[in-house]
Backbone as CSV, one residue per row, in Angstrom:
resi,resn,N_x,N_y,N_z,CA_x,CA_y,CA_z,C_x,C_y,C_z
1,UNK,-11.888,31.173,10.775,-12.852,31.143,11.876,-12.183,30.557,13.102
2,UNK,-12.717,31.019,14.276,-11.923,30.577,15.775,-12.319,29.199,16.026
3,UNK,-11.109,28.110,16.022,-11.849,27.091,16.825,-11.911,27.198,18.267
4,UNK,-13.720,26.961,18.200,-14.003,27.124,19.739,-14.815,25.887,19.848
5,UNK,-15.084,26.310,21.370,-16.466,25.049,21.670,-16.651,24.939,22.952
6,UNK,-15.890,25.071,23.630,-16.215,25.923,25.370,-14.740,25.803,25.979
7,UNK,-15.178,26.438,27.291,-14.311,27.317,27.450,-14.030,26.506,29.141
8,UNK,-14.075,25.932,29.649,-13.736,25.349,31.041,-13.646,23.636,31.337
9,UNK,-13.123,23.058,30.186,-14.012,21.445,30.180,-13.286,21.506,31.391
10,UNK,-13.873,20.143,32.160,-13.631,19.288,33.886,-12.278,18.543,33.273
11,UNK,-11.322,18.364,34.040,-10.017,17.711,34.292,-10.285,16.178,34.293
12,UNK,-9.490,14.901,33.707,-9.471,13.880,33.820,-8.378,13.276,33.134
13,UNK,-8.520,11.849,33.774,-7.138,11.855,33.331,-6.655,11.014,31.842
14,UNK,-5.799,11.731,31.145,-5.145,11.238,30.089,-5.513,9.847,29.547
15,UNK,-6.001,9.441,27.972,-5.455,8.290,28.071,-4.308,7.581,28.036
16,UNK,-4.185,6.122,28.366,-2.740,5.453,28.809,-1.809,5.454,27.280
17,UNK,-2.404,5.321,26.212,-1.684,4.965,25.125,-1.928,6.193,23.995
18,UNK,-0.523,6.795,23.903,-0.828,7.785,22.499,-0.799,7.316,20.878
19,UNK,-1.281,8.085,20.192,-1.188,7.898,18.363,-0.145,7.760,18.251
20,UNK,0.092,6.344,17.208,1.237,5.947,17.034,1.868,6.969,16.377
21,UNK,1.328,8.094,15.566,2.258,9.048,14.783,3.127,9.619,15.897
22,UNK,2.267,9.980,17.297,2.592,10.791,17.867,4.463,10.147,18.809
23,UNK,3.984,8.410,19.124,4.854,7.943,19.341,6.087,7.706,18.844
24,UNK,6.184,8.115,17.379,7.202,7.902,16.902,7.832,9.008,16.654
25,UNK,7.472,10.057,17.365,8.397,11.958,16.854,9.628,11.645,17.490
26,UNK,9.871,11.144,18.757,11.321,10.581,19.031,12.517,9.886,17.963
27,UNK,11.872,9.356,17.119,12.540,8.882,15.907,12.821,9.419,14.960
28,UNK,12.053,10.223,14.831,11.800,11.106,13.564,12.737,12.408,13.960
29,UNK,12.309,12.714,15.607,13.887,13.840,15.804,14.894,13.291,15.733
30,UNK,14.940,11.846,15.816,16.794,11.598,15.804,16.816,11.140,14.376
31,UNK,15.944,11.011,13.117,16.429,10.948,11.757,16.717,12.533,11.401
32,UNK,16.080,13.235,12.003,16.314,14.579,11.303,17.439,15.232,11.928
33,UNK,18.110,14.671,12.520,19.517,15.386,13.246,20.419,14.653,12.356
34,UNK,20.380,13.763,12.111,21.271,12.781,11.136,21.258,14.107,10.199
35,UNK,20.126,14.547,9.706,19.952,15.231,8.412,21.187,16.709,8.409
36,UNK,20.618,17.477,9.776,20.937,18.483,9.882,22.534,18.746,10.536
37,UNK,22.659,18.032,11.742,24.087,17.723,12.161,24.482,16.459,12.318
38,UNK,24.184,15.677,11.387,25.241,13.971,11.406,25.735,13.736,10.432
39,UNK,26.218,12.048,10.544,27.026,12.101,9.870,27.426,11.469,8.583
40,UNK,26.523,12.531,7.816,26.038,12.150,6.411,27.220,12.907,5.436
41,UNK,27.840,13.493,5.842,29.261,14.230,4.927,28.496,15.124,3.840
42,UNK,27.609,15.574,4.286,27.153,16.964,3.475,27.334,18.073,3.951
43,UNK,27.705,19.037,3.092,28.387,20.085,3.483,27.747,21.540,3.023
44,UNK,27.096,21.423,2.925,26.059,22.121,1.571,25.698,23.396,2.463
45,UNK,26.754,24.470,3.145,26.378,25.218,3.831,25.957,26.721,3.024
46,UNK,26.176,26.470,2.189,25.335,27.463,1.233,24.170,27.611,1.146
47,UNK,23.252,26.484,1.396,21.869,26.438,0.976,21.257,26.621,2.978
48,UNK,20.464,27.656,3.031,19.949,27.359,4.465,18.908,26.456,4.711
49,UNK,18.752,26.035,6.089,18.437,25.120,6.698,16.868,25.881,6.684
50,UNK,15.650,25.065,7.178,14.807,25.724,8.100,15.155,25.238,9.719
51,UNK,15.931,24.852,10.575,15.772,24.668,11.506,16.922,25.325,12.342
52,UNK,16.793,25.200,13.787,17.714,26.107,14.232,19.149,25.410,14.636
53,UNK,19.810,25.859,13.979,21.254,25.154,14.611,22.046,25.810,13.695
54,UNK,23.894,25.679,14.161,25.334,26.567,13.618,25.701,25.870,12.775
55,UNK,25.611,26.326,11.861,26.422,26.073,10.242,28.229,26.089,10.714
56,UNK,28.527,26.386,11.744,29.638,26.129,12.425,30.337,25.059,12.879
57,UNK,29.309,24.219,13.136,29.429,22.725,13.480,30.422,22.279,12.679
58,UNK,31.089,21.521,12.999,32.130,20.483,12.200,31.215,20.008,11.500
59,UNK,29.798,18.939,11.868,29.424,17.807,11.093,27.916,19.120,10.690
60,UNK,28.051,20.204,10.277,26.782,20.700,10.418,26.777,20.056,8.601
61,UNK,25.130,20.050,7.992,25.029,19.796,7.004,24.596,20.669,5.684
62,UNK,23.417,21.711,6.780,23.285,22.831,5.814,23.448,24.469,6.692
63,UNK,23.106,25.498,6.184,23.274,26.650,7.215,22.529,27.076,7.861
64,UNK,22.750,27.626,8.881,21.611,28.278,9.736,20.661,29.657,9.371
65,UNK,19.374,29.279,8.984,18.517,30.736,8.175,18.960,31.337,9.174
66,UNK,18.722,31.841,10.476,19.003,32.846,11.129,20.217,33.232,11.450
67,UNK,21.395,32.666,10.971,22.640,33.363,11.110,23.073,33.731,10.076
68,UNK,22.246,33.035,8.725,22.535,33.677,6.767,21.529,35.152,7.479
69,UNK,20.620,35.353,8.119,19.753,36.352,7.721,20.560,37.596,8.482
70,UNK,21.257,37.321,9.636,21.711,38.276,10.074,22.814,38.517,9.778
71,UNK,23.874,37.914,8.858,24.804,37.998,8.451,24.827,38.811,7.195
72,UNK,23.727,38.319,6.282,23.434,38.916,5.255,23.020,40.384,5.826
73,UNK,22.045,40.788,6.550,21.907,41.986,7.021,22.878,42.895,7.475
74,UNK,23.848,42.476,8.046,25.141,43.024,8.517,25.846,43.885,7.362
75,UNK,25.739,43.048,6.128,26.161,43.635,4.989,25.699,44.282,4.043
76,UNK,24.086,44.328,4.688,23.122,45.312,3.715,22.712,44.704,2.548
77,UNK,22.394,43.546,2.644,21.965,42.881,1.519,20.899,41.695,1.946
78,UNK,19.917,41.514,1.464,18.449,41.461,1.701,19.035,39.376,1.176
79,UNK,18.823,38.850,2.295,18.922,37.186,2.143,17.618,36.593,1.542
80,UNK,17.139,36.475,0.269,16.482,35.903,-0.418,16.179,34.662,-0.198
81,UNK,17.287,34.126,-0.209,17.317,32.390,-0.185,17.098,31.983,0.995
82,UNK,17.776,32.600,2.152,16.891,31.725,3.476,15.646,32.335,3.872
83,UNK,15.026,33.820,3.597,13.926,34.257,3.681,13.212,33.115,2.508
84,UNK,13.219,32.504,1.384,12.477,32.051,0.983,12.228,30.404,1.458
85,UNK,13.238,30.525,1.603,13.359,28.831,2.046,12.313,28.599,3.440
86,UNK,12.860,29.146,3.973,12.074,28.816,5.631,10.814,29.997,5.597
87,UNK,10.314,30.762,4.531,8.876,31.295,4.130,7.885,29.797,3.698
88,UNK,8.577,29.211,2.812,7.981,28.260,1.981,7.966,26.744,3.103
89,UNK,8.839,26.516,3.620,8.509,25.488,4.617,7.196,25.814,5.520
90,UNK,7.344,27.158,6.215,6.183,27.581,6.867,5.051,27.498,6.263
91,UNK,5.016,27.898,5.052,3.420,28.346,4.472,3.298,26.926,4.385
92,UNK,4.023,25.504,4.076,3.688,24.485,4.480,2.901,23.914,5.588
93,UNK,4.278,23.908,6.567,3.627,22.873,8.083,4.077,23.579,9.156
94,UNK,4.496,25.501,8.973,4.121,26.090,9.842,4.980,25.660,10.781
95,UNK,4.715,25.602,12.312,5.542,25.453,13.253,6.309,23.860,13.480
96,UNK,5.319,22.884,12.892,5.758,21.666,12.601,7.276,20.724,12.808
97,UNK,7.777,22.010,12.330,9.614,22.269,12.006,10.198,21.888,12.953
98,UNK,9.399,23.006,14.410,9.798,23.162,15.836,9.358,21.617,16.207
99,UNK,8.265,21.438,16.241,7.782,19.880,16.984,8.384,18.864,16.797
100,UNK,9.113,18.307,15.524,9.148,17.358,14.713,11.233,17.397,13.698
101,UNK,11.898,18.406,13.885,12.732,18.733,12.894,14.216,18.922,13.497
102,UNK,13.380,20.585,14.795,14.945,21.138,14.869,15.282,20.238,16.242
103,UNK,17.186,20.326,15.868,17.985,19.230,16.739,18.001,20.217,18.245
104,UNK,17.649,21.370,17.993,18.022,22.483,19.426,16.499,21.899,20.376
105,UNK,15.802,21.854,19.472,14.615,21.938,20.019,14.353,19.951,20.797
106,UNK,15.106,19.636,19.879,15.134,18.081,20.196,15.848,18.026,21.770
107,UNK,16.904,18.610,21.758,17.929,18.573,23.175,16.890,18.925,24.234
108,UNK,15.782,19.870,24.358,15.246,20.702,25.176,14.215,18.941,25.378
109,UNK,14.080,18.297,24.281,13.034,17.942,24.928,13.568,16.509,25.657
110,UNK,14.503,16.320,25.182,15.368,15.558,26.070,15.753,15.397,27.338
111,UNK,16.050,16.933,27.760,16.202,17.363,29.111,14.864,17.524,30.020
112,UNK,14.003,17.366,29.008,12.339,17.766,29.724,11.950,16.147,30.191
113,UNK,13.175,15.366,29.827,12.589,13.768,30.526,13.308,13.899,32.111
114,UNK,14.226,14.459,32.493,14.497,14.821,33.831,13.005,14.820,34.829
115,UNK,13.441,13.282,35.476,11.721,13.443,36.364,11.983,14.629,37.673
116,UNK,11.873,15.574,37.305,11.635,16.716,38.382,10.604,17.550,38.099
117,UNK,9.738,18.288,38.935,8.781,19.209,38.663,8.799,20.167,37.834
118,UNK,8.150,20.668,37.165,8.037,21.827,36.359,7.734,22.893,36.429
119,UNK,8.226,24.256,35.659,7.096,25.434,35.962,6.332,25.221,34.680
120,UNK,5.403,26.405,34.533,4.557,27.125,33.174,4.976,28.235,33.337
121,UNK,5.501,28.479,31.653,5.809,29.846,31.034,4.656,30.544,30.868
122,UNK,4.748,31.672,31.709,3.492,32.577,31.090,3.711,33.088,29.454
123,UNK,2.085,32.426,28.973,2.070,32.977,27.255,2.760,34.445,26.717
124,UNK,2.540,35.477,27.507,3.336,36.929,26.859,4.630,36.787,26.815
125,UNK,5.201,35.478,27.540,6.553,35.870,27.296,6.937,35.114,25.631
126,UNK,6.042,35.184,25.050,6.539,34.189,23.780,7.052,35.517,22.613
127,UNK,6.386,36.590,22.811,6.615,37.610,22.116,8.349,38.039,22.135
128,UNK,8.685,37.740,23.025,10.465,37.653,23.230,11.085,37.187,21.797
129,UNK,9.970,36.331,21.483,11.049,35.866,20.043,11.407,36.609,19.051
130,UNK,9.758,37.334,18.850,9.868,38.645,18.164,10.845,39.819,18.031
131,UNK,11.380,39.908,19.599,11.862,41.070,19.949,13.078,40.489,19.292
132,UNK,13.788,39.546,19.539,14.983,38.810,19.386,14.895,38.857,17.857
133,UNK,14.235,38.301,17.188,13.814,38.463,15.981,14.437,39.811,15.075
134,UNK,13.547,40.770,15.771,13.617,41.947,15.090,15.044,43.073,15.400
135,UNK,15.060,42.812,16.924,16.699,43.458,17.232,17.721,42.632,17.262
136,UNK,17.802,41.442,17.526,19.711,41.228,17.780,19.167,40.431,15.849
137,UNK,18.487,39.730,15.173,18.916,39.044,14.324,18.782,40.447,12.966
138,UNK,18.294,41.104,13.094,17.912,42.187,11.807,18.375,43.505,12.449
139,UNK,17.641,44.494,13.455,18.355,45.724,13.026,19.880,45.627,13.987
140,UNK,20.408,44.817,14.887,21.530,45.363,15.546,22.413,44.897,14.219
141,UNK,22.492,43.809,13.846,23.152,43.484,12.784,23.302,44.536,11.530
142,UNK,22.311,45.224,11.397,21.990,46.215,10.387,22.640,47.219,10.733
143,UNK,22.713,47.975,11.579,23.197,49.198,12.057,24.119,49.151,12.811
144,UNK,25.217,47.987,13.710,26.082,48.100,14.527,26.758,46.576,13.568
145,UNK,26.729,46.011,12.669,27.502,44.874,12.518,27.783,43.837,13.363
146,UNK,28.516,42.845,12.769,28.694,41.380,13.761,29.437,41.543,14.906
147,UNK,30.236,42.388,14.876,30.902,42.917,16.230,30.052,43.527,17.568
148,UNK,29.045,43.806,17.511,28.184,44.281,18.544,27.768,42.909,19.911
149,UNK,27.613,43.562,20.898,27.407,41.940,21.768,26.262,41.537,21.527
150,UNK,25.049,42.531,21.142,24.103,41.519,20.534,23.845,41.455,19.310
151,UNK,24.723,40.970,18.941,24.527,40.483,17.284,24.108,38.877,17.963
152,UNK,23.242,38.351,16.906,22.737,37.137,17.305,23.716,36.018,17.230
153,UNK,24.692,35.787,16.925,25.382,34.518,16.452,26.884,34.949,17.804
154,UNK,26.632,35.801,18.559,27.926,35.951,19.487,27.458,35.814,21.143
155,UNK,25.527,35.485,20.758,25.621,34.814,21.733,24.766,34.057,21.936
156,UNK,24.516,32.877,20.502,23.842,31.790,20.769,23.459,30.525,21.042
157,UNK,22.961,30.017,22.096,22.971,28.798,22.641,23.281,27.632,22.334
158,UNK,23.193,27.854,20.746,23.137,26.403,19.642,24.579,26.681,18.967
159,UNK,25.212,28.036,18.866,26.308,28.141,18.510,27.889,28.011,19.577
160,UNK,27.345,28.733,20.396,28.184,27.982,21.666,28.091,26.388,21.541
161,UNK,27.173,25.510,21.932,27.221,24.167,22.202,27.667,23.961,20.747
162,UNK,27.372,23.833,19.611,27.857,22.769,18.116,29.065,23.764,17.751
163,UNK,29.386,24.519,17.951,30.723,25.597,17.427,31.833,26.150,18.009
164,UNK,31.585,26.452,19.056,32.757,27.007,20.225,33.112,26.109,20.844
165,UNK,32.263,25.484,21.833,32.649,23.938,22.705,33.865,23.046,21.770
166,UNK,33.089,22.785,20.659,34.170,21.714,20.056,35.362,22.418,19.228
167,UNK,35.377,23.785,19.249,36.622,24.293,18.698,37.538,24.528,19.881
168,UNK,36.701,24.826,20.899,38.102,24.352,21.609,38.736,23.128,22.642
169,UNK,37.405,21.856,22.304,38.104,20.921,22.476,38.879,20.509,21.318
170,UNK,38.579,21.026,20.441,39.718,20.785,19.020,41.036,21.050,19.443
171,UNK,41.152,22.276,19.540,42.686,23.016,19.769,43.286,22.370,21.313
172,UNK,42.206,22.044,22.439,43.248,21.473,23.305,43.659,19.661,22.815
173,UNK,42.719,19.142,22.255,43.269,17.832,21.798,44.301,17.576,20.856
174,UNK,44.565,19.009,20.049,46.097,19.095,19.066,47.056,19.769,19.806
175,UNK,46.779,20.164,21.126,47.760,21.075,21.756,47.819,22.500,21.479
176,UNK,47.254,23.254,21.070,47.496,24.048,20.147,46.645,25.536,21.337
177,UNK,47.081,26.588,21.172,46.796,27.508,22.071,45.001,28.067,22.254
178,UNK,44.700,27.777,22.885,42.979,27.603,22.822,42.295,29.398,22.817
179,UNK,41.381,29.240,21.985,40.977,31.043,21.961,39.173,30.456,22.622
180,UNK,39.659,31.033,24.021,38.589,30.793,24.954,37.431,31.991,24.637
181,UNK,36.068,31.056,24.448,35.090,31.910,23.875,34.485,33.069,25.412
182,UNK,33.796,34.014,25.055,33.033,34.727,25.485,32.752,33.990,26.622
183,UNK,32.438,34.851,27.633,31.939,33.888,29.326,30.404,34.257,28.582
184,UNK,30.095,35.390,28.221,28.701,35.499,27.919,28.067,34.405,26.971
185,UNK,28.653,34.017,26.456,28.251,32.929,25.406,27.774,31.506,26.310
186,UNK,28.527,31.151,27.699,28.681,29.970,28.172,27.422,30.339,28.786
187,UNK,27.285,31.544,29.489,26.329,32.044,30.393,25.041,31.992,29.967
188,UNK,24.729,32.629,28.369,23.710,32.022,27.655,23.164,30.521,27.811
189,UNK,24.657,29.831,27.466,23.924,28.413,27.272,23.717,27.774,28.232
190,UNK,24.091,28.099,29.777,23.788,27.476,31.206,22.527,27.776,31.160
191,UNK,22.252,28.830,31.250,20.952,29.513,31.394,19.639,28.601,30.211
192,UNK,19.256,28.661,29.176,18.779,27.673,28.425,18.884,26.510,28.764
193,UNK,20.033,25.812,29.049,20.130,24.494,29.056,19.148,24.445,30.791
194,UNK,19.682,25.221,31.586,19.547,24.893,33.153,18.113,25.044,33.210
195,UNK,17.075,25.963,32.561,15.821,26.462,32.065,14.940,25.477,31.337
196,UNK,16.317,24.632,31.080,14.956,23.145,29.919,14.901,22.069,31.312
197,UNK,15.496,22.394,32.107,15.629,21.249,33.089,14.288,21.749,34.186
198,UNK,13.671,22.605,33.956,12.824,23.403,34.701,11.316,23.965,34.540
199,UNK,11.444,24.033,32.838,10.297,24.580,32.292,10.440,24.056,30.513
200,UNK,9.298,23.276,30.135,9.445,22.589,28.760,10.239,23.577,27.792
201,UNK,10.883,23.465,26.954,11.449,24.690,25.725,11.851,25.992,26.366
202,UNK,12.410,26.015,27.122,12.348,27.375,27.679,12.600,28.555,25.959
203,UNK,14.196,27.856,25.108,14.274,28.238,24.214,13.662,28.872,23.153
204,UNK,12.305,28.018,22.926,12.029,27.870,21.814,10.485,28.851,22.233
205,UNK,9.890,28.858,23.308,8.148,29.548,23.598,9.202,30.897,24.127
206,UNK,9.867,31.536,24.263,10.727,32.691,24.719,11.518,33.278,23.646
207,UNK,12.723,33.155,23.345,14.023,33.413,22.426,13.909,33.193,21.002
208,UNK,13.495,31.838,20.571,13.778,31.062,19.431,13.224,32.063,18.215
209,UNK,13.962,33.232,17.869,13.669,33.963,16.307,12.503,33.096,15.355
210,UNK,13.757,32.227,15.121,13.123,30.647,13.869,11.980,30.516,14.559
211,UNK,11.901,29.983,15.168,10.058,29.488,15.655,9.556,30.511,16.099
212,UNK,9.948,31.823,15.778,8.534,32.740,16.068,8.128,32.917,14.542
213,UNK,9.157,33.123,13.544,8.595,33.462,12.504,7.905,32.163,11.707
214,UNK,8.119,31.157,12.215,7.286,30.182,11.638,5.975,29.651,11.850
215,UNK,6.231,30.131,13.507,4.561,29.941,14.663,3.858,31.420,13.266
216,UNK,3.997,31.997,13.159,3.312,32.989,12.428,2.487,32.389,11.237
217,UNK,2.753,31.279,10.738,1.955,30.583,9.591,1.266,29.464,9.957
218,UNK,0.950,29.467,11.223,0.317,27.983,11.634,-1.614,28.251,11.469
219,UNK,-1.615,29.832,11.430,-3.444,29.649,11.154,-3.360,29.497,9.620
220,UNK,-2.250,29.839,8.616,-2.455,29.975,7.184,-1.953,28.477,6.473
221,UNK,-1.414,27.624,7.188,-0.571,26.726,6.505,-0.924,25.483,5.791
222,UNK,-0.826,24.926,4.728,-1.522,23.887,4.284,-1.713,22.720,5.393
223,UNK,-0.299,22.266,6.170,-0.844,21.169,7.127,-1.536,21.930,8.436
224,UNK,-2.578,21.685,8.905,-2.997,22.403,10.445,-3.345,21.510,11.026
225,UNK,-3.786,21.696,12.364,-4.554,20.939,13.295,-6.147,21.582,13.384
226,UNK,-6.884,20.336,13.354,-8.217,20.424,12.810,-8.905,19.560,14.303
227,UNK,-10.361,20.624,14.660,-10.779,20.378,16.114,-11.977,19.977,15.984
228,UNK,-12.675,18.657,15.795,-13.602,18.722,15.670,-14.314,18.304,17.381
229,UNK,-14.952,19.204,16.959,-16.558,19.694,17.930,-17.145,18.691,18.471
230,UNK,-17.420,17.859,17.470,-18.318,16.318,17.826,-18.012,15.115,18.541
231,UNK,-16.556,15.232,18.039,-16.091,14.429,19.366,-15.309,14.517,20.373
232,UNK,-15.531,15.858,20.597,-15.308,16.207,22.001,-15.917,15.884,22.921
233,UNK,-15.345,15.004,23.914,-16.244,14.726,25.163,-15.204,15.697,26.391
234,UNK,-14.584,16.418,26.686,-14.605,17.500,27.210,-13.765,16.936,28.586
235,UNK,-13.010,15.779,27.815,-12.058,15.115,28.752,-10.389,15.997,29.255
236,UNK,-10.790,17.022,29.034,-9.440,17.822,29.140,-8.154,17.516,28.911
237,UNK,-7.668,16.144,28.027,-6.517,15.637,27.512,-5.774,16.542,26.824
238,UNK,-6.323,17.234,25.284,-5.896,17.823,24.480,-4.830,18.933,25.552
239,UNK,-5.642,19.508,26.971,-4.799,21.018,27.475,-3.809,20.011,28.233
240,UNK,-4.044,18.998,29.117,-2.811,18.027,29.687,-1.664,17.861,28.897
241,UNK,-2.113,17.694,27.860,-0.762,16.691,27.284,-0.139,18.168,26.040
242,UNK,-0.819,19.143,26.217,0.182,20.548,25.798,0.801,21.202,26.784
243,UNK,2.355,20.726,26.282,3.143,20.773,27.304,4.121,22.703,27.496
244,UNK,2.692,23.127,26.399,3.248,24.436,25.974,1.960,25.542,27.199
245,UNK,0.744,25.061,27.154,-0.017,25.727,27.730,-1.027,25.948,27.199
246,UNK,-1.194,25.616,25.774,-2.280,26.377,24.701,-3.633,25.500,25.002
247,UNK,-4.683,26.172,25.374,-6.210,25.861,24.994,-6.631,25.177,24.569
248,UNK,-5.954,24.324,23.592,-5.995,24.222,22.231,-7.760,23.485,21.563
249,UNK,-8.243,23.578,22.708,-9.785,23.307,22.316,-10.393,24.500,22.152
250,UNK,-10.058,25.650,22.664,-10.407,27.145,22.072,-9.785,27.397,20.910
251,UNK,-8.620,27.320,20.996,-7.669,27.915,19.913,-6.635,27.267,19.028
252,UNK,-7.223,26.724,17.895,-6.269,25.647,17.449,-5.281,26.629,16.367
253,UNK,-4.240,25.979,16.204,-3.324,26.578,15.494,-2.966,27.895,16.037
254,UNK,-2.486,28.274,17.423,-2.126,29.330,17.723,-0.151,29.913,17.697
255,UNK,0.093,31.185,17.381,1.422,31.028,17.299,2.002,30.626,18.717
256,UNK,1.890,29.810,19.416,2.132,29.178,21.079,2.906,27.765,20.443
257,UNK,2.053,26.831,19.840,2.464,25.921,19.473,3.094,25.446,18.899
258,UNK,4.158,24.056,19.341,5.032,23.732,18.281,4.446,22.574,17.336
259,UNK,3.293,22.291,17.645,2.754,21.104,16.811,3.710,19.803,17.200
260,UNK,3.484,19.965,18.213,4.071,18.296,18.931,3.167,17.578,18.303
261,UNK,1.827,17.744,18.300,0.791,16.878,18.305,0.367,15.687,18.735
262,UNK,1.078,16.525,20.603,0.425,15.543,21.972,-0.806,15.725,21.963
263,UNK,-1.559,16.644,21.417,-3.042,17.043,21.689,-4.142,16.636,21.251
264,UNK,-3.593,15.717,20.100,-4.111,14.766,19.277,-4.403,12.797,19.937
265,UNK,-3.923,12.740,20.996,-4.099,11.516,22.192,-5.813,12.129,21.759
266,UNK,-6.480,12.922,22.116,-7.979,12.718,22.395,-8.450,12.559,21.582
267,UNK,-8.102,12.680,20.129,-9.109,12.247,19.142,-9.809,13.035,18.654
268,UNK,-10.378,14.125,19.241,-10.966,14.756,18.823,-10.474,16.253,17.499
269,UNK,-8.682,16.554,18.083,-7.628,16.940,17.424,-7.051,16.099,16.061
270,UNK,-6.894,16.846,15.325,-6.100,15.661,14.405,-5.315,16.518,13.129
271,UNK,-4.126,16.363,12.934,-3.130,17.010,11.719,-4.490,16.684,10.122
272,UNK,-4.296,17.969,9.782,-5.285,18.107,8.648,-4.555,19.014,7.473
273,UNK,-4.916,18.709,6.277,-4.747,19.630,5.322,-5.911,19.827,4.313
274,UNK,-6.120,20.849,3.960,-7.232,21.452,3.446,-8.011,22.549,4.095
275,UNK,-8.928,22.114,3.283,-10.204,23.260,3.750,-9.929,23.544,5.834
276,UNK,-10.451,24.524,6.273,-10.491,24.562,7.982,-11.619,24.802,8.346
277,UNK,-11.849,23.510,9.146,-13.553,24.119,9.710,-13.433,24.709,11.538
278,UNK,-14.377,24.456,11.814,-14.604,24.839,13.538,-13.455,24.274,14.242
């Protein structure tokens, strides 16, 4: 059923102090980078990750689902293990991953502390992920191989910065003859990086494959965000402090969201599992 309950509340302003859960996702992104790229000496790049980042990395810890999926596709063979892995996280906590997990998504929000003005992404452009999704990570890979320029891993933002950058500060710090990556690759990652300095995630509500196919389980997923009706006083916090754009007093759990769960300051929002009401 749609959570609704109207459709125009009056503007006011924020309260001063957020949910301590909410205060502590800063921590919780820098334990989960430890996990994914620090420096825990696990190497376990066999098993994929759910979050987005290069199994390329020197200190990476596990692999990247979306570069096992298109890699595996390249070779005509159907990736089980990261299709199941990051299926089963989703049918969990859904976009969660994005809010709370991945280190790409962590950098963006890092750069989103730059006190300069912002734009808003218009919502249709989120379908981009899809597209990205379905052509450079599955069929270009499928039908033109890793050699094609858009195969996904030759020109991605997270693989340039944790994989190329430091391979060839590797080779100039041993002396050793440097194999200078793709300008398109750098050009990618100016562009993203210069884009988080401008507009929240540019990455991740646009491009990000991984968080489209995971935004896809956020109305089905055991953890959701749950809206209750009653205590809504129609203080317009919940749409302020979504730094994505979403309603989210019309429309809870929409594939828009990363489940920051800034939207939850009003109280009236709150991370739920079980049954879903209004």
């Amino acid at each position: 059923m749609r959570d609704m309950v109207h459709t125009n509340p009056p503007a006011s302003p924020p309260p001063a102090r957020r949910p301590r859960l909410v205060r502590l996702r800063p921590w919780v992104q820098t334990a989960f980078l430890a996990v994914w790229l620090g420096p825990l000496g696990l190497r376990m790049l066999w098993l994929p990750s759910c979050v987005f980042h290069c199994y390329g990395c020197p200190l990476a810890s596990f692999a990247c689902p979306v570069g096992v999926v298109a890699g595996m596709t390249a070779l005509h063979v159907l990736p089980l293990l990261a299709i199941g892995v990051v299926a089963a996280v989703a049918a969990m906590v859904g976009s969660l991953v994005c809010g709370w997990a991945c280190p790409f998504g962590f950098l963006q929000d890092l750069l989103a502390r730059v006190p300069i003005p912002r734009l808003r992404i218009p919502s249709w452009l989120g379908h981009g992920r899809y597209l990205v999704l379905a052509g450079m990570v599955v069929l270009v890979p499928y039908f033109y191989g890793e050699s094609h320029l858009l195969y996904i891993c030759r020109l991605c933002p997270a693989g340039t910065l944790e994989a190329a950058l430091p391979s060839v500060a590797g080779q100039a710090v041993r002396g050793q003859a440097i194999q200078w990556m793709s300008g398109w690759r750098l050009a990618v990652l100016g562009v993203v990086l210069g884009a988080a300095l401008l507009t929240h995630r540019p990455w991740c509500t646009v491009l990000c494959p991984l968080g489209g196919f995971l935004s896809l389980f956020n109305r089905v997923s055991v953890l959701h965000l749950r809206f209750d009706a009653g205590r809504c006083i129609r203080c317009n916090t919940c749409r302020s402090r979504c730094s994505v754009g979403v309603k989210v007093d019309q429309a809870v759990n929409t594939s828009r969201c990363i489940r920051c769960l800034e939207c939850t300051t009003c109280g009236a929002l709150a991370p739920s599992v079980g049954s879903r009401g209004r």
